[in-house]
Backbone as a chain_set.jsonl record, in Angstrom:
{"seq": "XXXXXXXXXXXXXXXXXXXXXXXXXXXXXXXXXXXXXXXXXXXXXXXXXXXXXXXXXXXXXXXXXXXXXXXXXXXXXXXXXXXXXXXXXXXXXXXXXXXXXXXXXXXXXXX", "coords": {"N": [[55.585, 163.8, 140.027], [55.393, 164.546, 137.417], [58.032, 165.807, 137.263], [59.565, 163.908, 137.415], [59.237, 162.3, 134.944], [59.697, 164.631, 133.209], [62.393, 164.398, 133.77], [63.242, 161.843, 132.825], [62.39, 162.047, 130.308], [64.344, 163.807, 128.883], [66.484, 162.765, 129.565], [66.031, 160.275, 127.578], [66.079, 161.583, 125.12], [68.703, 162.733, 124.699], [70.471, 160.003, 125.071], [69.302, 159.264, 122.299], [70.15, 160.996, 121.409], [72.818, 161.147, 120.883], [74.131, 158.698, 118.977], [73.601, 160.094, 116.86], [75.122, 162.164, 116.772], [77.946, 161.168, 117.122], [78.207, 159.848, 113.937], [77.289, 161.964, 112.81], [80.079, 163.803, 113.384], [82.217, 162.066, 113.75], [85.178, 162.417, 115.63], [84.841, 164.907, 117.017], [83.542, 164.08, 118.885], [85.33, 161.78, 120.021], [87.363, 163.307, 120.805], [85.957, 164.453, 123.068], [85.642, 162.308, 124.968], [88.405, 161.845, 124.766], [89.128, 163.782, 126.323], [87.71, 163.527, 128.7], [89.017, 161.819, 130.283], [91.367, 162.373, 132.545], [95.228, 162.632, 132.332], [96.005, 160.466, 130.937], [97.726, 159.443, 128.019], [96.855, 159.124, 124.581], [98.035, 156.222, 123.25], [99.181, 154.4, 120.86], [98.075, 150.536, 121.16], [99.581, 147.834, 120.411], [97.795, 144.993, 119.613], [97.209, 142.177, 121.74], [97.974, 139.24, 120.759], [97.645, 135.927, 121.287], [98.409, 132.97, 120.476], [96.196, 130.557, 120.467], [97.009, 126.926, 120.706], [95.84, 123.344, 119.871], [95.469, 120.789, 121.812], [97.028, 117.556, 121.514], [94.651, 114.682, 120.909], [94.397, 111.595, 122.238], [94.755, 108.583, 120.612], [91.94, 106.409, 119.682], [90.624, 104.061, 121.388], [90.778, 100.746, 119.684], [87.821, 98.612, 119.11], [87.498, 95.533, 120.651], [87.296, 92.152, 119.362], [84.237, 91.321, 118.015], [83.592, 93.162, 116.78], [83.319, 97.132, 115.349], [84.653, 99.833, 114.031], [83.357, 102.599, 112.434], [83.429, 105.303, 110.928], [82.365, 108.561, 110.683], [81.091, 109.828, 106.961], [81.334, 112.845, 105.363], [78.879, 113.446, 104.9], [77.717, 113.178, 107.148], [76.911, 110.326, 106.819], [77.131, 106.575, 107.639], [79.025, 104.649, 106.066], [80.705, 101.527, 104.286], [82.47, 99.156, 103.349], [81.206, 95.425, 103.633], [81.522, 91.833, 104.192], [79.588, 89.869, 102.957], [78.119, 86.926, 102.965], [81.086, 85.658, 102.046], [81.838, 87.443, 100.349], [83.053, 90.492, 99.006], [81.196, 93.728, 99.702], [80.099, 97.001, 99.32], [78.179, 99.07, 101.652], [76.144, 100.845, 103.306], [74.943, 102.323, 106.711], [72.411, 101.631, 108.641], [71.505, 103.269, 111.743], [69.626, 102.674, 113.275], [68.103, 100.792, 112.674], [66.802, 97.248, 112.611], [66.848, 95.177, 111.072], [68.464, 93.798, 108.754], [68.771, 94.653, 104.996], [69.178, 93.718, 102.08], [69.452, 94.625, 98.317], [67.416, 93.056, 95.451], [69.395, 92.487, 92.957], [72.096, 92.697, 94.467], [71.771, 90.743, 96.16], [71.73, 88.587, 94.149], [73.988, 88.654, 93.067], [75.789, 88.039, 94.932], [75.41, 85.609, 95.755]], "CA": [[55.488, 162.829, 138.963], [55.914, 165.241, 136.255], [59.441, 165.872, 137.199], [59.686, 162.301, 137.221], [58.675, 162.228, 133.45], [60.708, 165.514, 132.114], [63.889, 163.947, 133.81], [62.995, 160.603, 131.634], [62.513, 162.436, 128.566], [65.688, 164.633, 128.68], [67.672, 161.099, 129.105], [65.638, 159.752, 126.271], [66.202, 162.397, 124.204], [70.458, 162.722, 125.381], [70.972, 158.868, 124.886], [68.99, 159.087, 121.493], [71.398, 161.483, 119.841], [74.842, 160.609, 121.186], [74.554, 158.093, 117.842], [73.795, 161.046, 115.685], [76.383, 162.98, 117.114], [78.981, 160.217, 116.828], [77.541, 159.441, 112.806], [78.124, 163.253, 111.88], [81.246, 164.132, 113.845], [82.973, 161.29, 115.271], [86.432, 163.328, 115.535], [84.709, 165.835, 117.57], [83.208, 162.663, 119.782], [86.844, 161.295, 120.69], [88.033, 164.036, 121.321], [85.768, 164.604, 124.266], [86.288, 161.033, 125.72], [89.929, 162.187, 125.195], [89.241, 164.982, 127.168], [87.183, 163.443, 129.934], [89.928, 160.69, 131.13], [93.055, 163.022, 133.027], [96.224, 162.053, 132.552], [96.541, 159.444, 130.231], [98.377, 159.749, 126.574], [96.599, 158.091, 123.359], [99.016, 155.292, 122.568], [99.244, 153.358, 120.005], [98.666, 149.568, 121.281], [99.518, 146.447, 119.562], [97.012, 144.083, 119.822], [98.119, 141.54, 122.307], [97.932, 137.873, 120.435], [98.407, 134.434, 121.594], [97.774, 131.861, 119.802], [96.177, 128.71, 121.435], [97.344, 125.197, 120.452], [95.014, 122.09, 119.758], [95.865, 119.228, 122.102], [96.632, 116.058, 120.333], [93.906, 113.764, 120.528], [95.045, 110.161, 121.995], [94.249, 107.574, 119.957], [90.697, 105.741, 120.417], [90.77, 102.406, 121.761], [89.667, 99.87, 118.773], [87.413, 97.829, 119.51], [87.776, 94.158, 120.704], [85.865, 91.026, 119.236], [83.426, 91.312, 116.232], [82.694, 94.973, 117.101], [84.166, 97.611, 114.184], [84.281, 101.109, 114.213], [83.016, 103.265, 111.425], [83.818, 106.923, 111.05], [81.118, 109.41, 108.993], [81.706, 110.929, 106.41], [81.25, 114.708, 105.295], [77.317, 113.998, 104.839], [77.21, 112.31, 108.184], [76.663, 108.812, 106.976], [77.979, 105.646, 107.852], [79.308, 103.677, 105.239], [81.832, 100.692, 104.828], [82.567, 97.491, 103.024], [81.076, 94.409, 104.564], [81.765, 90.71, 103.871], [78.621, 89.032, 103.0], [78.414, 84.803, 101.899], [82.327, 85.493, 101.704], [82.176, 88.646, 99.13], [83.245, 91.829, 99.942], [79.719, 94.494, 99.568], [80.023, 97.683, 99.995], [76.821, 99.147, 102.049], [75.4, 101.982, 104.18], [74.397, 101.581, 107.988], [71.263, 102.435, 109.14], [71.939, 102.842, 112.916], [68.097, 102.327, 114.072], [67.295, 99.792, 112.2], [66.315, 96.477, 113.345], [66.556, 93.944, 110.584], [69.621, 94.082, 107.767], [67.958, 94.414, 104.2], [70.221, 94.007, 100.547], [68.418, 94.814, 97.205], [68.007, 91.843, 94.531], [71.208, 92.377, 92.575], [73.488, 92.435, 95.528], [71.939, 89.461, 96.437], [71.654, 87.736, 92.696], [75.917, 88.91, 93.098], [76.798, 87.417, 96.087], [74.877, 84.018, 95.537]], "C": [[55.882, 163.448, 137.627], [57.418, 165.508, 135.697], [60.093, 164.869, 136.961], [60.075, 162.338, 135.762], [59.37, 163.213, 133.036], [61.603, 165.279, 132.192], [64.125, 162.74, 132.82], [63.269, 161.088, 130.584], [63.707, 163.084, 128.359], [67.086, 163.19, 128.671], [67.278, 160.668, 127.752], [66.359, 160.276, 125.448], [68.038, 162.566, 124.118], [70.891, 161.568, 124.519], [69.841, 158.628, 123.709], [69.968, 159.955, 120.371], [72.697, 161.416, 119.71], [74.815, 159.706, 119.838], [74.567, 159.151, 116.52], [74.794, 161.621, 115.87], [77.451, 163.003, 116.469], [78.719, 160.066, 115.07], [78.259, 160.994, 112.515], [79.535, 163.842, 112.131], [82.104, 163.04, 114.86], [84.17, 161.45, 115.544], [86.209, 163.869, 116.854], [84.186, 164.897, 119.195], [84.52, 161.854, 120.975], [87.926, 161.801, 121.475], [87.578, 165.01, 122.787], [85.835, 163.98, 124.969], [87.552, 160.835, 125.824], [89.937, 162.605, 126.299], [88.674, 164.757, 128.542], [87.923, 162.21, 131.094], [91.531, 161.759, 131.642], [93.939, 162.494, 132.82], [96.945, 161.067, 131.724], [96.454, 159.607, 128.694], [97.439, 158.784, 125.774], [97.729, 157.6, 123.362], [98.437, 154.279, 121.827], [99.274, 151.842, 120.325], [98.572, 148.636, 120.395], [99.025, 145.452, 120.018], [97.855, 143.039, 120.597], [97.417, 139.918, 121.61], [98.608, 136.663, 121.005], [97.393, 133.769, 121.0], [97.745, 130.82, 120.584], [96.324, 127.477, 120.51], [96.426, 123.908, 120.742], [96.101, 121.283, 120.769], [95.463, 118.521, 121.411], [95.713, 115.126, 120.855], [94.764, 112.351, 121.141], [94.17, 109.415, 121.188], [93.015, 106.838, 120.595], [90.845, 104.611, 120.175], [90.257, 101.722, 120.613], [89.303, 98.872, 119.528], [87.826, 96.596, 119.657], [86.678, 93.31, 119.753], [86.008, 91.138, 117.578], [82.52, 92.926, 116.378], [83.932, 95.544, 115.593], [83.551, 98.947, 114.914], [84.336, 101.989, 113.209], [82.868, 104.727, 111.506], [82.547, 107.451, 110.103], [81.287, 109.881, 108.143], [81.287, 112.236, 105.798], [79.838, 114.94, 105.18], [76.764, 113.838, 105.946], [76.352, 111.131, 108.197], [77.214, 107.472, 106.762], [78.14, 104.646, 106.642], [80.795, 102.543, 105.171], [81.571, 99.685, 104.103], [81.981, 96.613, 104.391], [81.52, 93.286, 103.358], [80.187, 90.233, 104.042], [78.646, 87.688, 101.784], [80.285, 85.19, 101.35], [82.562, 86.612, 100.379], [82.407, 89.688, 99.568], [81.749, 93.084, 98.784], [79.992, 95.831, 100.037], [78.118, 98.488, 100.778], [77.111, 100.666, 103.264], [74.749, 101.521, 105.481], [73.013, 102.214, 108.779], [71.029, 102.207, 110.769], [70.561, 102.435, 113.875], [67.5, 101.403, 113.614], [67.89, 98.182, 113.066], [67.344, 95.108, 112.564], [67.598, 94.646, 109.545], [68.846, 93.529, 105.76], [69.005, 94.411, 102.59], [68.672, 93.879, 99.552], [68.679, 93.202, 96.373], [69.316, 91.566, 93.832], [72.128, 92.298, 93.388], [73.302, 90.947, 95.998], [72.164, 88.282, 95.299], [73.507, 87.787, 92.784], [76.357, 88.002, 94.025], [76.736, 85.764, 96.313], [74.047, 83.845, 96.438]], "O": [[56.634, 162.869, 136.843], [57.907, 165.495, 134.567], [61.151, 164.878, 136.332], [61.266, 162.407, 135.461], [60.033, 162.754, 132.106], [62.324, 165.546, 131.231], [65.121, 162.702, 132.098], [64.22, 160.742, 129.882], [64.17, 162.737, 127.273], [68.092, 162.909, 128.02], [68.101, 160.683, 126.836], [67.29, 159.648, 124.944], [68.422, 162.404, 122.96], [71.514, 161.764, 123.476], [69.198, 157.626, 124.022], [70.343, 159.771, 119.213], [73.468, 161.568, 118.763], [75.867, 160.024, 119.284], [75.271, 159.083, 115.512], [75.568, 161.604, 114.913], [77.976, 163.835, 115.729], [79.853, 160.457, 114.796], [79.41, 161.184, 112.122], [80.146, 164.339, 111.185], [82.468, 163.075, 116.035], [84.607, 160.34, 115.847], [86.961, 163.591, 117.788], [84.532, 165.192, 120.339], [84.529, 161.55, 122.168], [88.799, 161.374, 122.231], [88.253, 165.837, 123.4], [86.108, 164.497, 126.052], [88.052, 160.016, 126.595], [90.541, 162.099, 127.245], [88.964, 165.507, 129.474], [87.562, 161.855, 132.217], [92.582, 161.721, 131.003], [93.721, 161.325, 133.139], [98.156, 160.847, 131.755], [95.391, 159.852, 128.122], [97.233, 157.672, 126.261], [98.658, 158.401, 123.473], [97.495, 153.525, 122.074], [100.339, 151.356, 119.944], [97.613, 148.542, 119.629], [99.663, 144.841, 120.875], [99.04, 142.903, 120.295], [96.333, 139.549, 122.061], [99.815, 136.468, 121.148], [96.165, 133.848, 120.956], [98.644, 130.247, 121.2], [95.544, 127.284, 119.577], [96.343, 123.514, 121.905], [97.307, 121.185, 120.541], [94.395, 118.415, 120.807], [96.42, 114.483, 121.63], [95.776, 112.03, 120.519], [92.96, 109.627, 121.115], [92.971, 106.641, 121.81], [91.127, 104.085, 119.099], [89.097, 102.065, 120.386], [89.985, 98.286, 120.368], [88.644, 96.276, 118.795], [85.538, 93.68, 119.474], [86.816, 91.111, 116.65], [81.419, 93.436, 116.167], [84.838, 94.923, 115.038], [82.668, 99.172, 115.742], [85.495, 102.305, 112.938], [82.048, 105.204, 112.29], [81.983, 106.914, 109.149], [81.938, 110.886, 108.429], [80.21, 112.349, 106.383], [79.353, 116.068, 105.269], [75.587, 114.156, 106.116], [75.47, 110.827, 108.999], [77.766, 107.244, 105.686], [77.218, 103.87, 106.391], [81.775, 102.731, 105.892], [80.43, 99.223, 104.14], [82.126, 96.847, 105.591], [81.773, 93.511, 102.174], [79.642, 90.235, 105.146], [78.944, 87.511, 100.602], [80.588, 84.905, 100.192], [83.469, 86.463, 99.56], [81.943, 89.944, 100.679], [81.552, 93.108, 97.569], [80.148, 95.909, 101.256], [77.055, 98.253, 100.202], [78.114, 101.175, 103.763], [74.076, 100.491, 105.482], [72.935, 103.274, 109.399], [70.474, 101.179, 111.157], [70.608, 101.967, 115.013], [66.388, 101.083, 114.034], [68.876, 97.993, 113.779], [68.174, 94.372, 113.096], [67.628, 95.873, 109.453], [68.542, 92.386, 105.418], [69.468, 95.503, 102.263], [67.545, 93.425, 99.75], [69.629, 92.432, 96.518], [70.108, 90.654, 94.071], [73.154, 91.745, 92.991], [74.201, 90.129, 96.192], [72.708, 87.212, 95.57], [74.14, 86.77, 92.499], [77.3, 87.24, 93.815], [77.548, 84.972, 96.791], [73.469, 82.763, 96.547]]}, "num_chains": 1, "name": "protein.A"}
């Protein structure tokens, strides 16, 4: 069990200073991971890039009917002219709500 435990600590201790090592000499570091691969030259490579390309988007079906479709915008909220009593209003959509509510002046405006 002991042997157990001094082989532990000698790793500990190994794979605790390989960062100091690397931190004061990392020259001297590279140049033993040079040294421990046979055969093969440092080269210089050039990053290999490809650029990926957005597919276009088809167009989204508009709706049929008395349906509309309202986009968000940058705060993520729905807004949009409506037609109310034949006026055009602009207004805000509150997508959980129940019941459709205007303040007095919009309504004192519209008649």
């Amino acid at each position: 069990m002991l042997r157990k435990l001094l082989i532990l600590a000698v790793f500990a201790g190994t794979s605790a200073s390989i960062p100091i090592v690397y931190q004061s000499n990392p020259q001297l570091v590279e140049n033993l991971l040079r040294s421990a691969v046979p055969g093969k030259q440092a080269v210089e490579a050039q990053p290999n890039v490809n650029l990926a390309s957005v597919p276009n988007k088809p167009p989204a079906p508009l709706p049929m009917g008395r349906k509309v479709l309202v986009a968000a915008d940058e705060r993520g909220h729905f807004s949009s002219p409506f037609k109310l009593n034949g006026r055009q209003v602009d207004g805000m959509i509150d997508t959980g709500a129940t019941l459709v509510a205007i303040n007095i002046s919009t309504a004192r405006r519209i008649g």
